[in-house]
N, C-alpha and C positions, 0 to 999 in steps of 0.2 A: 550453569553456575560454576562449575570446575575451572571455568579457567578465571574469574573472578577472584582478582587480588585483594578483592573484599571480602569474599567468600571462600577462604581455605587456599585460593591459587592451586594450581598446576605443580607437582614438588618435581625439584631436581629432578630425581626417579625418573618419574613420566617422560620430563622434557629431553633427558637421554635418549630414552627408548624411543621418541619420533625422531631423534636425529639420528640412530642407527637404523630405524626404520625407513624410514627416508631414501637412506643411502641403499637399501636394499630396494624399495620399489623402485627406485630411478634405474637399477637396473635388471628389474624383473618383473616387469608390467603383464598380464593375462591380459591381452587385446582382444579388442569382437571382429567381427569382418571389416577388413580395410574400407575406406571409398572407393568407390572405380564408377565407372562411366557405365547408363543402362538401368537406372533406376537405382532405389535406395537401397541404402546397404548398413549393418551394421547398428551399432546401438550405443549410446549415449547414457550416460546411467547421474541423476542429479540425490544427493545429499542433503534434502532437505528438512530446516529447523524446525516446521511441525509438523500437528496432527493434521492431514489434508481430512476437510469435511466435505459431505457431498451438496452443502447449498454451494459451493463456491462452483460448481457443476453450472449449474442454473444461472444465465446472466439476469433474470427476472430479480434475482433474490442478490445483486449487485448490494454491499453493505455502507459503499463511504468510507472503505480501505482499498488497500492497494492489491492484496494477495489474492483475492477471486482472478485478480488478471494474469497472475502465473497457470492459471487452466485457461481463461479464457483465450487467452493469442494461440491457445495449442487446439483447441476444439472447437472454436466458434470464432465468427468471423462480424465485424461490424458495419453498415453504412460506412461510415468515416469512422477514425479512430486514430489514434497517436500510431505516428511513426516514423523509422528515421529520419530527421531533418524536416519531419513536417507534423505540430502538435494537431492539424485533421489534415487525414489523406483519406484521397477515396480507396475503397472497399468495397462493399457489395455494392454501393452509389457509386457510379463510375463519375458523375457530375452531381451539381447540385447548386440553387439559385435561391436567392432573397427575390423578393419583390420589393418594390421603391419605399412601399408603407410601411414595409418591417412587420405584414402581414400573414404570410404566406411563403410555402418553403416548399420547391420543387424537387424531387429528387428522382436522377434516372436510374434504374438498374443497371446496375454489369448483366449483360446477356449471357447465358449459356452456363449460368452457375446453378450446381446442384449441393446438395446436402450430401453427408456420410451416406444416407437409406438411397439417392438416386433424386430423390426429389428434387423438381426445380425451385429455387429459393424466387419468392415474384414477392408481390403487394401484396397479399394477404398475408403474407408472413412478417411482413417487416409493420403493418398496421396490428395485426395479433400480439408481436412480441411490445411493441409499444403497449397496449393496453395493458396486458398481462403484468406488466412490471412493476414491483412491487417493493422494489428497493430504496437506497437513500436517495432522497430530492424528489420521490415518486409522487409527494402530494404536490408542490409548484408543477412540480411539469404536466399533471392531471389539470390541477387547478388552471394554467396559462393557455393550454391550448385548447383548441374550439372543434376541431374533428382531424381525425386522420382519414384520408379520401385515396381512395386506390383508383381512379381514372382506368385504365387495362393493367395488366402483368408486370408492365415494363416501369410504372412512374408512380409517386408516391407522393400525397399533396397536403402537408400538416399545416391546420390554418391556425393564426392563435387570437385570443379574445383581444389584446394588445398589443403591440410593438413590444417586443422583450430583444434588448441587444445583446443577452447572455444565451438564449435559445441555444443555438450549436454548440455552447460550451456545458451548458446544464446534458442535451440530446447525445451530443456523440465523444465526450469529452470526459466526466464528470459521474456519470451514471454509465447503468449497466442496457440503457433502454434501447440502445440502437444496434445491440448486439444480437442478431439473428435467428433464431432455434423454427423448426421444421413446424405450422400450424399444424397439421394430418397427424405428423405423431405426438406429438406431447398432447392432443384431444383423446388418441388412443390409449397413450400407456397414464395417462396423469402427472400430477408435478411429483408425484414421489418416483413412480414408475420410469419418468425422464431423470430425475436425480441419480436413480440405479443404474440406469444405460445410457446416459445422454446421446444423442445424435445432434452437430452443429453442420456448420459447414467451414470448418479453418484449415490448417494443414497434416491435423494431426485427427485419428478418430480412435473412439475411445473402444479399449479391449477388457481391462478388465482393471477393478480396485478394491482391493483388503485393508477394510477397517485398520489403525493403525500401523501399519504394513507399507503399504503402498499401492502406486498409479500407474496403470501400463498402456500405453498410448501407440501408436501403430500409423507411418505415412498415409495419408491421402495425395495418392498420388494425380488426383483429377486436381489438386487445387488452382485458383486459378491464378494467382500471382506469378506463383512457380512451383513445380515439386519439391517437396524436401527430400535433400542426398542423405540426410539418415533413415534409416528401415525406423527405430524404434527408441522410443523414451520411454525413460523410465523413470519415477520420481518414490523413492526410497524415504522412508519413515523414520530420521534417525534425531530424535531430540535432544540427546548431548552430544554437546559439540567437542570433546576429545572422541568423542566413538567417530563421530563425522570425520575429523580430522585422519583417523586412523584407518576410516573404510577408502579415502581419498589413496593416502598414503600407501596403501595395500592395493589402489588399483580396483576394490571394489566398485566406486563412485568416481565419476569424469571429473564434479562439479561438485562444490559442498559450499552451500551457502552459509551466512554469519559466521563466521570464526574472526573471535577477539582477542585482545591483550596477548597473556605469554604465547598461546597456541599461535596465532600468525606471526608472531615473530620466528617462531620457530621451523613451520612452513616457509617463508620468506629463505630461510636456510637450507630448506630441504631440494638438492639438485634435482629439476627436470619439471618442476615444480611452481606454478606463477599464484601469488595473492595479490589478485586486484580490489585495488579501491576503488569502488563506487559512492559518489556523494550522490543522496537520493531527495527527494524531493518529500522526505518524511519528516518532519518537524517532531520533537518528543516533547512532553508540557507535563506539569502538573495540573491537575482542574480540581477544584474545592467544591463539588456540588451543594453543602450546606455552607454555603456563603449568602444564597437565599433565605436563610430559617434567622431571624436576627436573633435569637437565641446561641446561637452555635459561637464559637471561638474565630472561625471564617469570614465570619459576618464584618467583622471589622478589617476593611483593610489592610491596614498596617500588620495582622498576622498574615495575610496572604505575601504581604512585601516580606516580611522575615524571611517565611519559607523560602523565598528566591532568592537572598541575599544568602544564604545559610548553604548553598549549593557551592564545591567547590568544582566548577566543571570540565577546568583545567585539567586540575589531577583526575579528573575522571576519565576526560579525554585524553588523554596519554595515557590511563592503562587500558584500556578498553579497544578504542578505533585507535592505536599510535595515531593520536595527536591529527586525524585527518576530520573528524565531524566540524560542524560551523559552529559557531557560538555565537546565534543570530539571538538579538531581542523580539522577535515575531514571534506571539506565542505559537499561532497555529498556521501559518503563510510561511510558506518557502519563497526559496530569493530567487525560482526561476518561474513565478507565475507572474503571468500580467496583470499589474495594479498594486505591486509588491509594494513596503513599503519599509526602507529601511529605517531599524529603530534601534537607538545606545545596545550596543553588545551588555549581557550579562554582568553586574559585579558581584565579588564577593565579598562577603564583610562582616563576618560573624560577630565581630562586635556590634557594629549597627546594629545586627537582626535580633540579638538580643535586648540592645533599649529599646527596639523598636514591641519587643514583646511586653516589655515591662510598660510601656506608656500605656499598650493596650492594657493592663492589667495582670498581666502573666509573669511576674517576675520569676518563678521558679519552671516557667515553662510548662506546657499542661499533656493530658493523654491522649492523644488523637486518633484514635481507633486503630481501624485497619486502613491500610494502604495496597491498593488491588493493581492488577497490572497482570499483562501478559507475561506467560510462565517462560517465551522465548526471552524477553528483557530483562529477568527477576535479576539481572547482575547490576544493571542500571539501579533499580530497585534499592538493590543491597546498598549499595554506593550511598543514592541520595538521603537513604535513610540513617546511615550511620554519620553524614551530616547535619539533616534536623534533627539523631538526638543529641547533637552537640551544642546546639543552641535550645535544649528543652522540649522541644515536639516532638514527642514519644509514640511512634508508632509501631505497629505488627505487619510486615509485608504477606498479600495474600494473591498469589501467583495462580489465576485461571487460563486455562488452553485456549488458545488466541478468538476461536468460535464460540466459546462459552464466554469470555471477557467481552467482547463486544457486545454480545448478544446481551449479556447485562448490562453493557451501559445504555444500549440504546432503549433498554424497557425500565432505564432509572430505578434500577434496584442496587447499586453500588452507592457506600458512604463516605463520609470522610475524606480520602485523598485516592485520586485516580491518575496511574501515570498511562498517558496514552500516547498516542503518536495516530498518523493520518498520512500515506501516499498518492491516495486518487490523485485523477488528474483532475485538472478543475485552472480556475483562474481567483482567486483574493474572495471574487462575490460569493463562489459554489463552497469554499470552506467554511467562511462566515453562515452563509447558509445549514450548514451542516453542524456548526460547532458552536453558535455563538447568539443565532437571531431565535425568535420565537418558532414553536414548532418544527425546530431540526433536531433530526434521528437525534443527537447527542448531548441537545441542549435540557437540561435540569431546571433552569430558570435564566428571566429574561431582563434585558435592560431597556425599556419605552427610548430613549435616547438613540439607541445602535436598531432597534426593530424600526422605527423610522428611517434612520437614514438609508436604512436597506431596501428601503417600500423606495424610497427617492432615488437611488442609483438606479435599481432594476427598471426605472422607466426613463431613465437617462439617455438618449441617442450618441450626444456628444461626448466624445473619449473624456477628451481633457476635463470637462464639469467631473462626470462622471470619476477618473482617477481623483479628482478633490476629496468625494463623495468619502470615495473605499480608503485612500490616505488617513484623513480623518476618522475612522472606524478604526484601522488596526491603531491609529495613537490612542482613544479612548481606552480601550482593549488596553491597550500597555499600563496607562494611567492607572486604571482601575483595579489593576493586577485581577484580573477575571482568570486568566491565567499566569502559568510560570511556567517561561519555556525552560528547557533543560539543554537541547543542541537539535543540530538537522544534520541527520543520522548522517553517514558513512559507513557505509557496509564493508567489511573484505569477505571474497569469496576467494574461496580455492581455485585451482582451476589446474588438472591434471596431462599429462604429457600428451595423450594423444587426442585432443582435441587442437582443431587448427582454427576454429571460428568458436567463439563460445556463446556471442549475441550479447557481454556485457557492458553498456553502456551506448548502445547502437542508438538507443531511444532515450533523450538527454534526461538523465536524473530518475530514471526506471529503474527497480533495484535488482529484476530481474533476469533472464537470457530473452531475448525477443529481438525480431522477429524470429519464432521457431523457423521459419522454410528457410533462415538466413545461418541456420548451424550447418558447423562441418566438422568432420574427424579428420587426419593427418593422411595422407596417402601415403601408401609402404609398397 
């Protein structure tokens, strides 16, 4: 929150002292071992915005965010999975086939793959890690399919009860379920036991991790894509972002993710020094969970429409991401997934939003509890809140660590007003799924209208019906004001002199360095 122009901003002072600082890191950087040719070498060190928790370890326990995937591309390895230039590439599946009935799903192994412990990755592990899984969209993809069948070591045969044309996207897309973990050991050590020491098979294997602290990650040099030319990662525990900015600057940290408003401007200035924007595929919203209680203030409409008009998100978007995030009308669908569906940009209208409260009955505008939200965003937060009480909606922002904030939204114990945001990967059907239909991780209550048409896509064959289908779904969604989007983030990260590959934006609208075997440091 320091560098929030809502919240105190960044003084002169400060913004000095990074600009002589600056000029002193640029030229007195502490380097690790250079690259050179002969295996990996050196170390990479990243500055990141939270608490790392150890379910994000675990691809089983996959939530319906994006950040489980900043461990997973480094420790564990999937079937198919997003990747450069291709949202499914083969992985541990070297191939993979439909049948004509939209039946049955062939998948071959990559030969000769092992695990960190040596084991070879076959069928039982990729049929194991599917059942085990227990994250978001766990109950559809339990519910659709009909057996996972191991034929030998090499091939893997998931048949489903019905034609589902979202299958690969729900499987290796979407969730965490096609991402790999060793059957032999996690039967040994347990899910807590594997939480402690994970063993995957990606490019990176795990060394060691201190509660708030940090993550220390170490080459697998067998892997089989390609080696990674760094020796080691590191991912550093630094939750404000001037101390981030300042461990970059000092050469601490290669990489420092989310740095806002005055701080990246000021980085921007600092010679030797690059802040790249990443537009990510994370959409931010308000969600009203007691919009379902017809008691409640939410319940009517037309205050959920205030709240959105009452957003000014222009000026928010220029102190915050300089003016780079989107100001899409999608509450919860980014504009690079398939089925997207473009809807009126955002207005603002503080006037409107207030007769829009008084028709509802609010003319003096009422108290709306708390307002929860990840403690990484609480600047956002600040912002939007010191716009609703300017048209009367009076709230308390209540800032939880990004593993406790989900973890209550998805057990529906958060009130009032929830700012959330959403990166998985997925396609229009798997967020709706997730955010919007009956029985998803995040949904509070439901509309018969959009649970229908979502029963009616998912057995759709044909694109074009089918695109009608989910078009129609995000305009209700809009109509309805169910949600209020706020923007589809743009990240800046830091990014420090002697890295020469850093992996940011390899993978279209990922917000974070991937593919790891794809980083590099500078040769000297």
């Amino acid at each position: 929150m320091g560098s929030s122009v809502f919240g105190g901003g960044t003084s002169e002072a400060l913004c000095r002292w990074f600009r002589a600082l600056g000029l002193i890191a640029g030229l007195a950087l502490v380097a690790a071992a250079p690259v050179r040719a002969g295996g990996p070498v050196g170390q990479l060190t990243y500055g990141v915005h939270i608490s790392l928790a150890p379910t994000w370890f675990d691809p089983a326990e996959t939530s319906g965010i994006v950040t489980p995937y900043l461990m997973l591309y480094a420790l564990h390895d999937a079937m198919v999975k997003p990747m450069p230039g291709q949202p499914l590439a083969p992985g541990l599946a070297e191939s993979w086939s439909e049948s004509e009935d939209g039946l049955t799903y062939e998948f071959v192994l990559r030969p000769g793959v092992t695990f960190h412990n040596g084991d070879p990755v076959t069928a039982a592990d990729v049929k194991f890690s599917f059942e085990r899984y227990r994250g978001a969209s766990n109950a559809i993809l339990h519910a659709r399919v009909a057996a996972v069948e191991t034929p030998d070591a090499g091939h893997v045969r998931i048949r489903l009860k019905q034609p589902w044309p979202d299958f690969m996207t729900f499987y290796a897309n979407a969730t965490g379920a096609d991402w790999i973990v060793p059957k032999a050991y996690v039967e040994k050590v347990g899910d807590d036991g594997f939480k402690k020491a994970p063993v995957g098979a990606g490019p990176y294997k795990f060394v060691s991790f201190t509660p708030g602290v940090g993550l220390v990650l170490e080459a697998f040099e067998h892997y089989w894509r390609k080696p990674p030319t760094i020796k080691r990662l590191v991912f550093k525990v630094i939750p404000d972002e001037a101390t981030r900015v300042a461990a970059l600057l000092r050469g601490e940290v290669d990489i420092a993710y989310l740095i806002s408003g005055e701080l990246a401007e000021e980085l921007q200035r600092s010679p030797g020094f690059t802040l790249t924007p990443t537009t990510n595929q994370v959409p931010f919203w308000l969600y009203f969970p007691e919009q379902w209680n017809p008691k409640s203030p939410w319940h009517d409409r037309r205050v959920r429409q205030a709240a959105g008009l009452a957003i000014d998100r222009d000026t928010i978007n220029q102190a915050l991401t300089l003016n780079h995030s989107l100001l899409t009308g999608n509450g919860v669908v980014p504009d690079n997934f398939e089925y997207y569906w473009q809807l009126p940009a955002p207005v603002f209208d503080r006037a409107k939003a207030k007769a829009l409260l008084a028709e509802a009955g609010y003319p003096n505008g009422f108290d709306a509890g708390d307002y929860f939200c990840d403690t990484t965003f609480a600047n956002i937060g600040e912002a939007v809140i010191n716009d609703l009480k300017a048209v009367g909606i009076r709230v308390q922002l209540r800032p939880l660590e990004r593993a406790a904030f989900y973890k209550a939204y998805a057990e529906k114990t958060l009130k009032n007003i929830i700012q959330a945001s959403s990166g998985a990967f997925g396609n229009a059907a798997t967020r709706f799924e997730a955010f919007v239909v009956k029985g998803g991780a995040y949904v509070y209550g439901n509309d018969p209208e959009l649970d229908a048409l979502f029963q009616q896509q998912a057995q759709e064959r044909d694109r074009t019906r089918r695109a009608a289908v989910l078009h129609t779904m995000q305009q209700l969604v809009h109509e309805r004001a169910l949600y209020t989007p706020i923007w589809q983030l743009t990240a800046h990260v830091g990014v420090g002199p002697r890295v020469a590959e850093s992996g940011l934006g390899l993978i279209r609208r990922y917000p974070f360095s991937a593919p790891y075997e794809d980083l590099a440091l500078k040769v000297k």
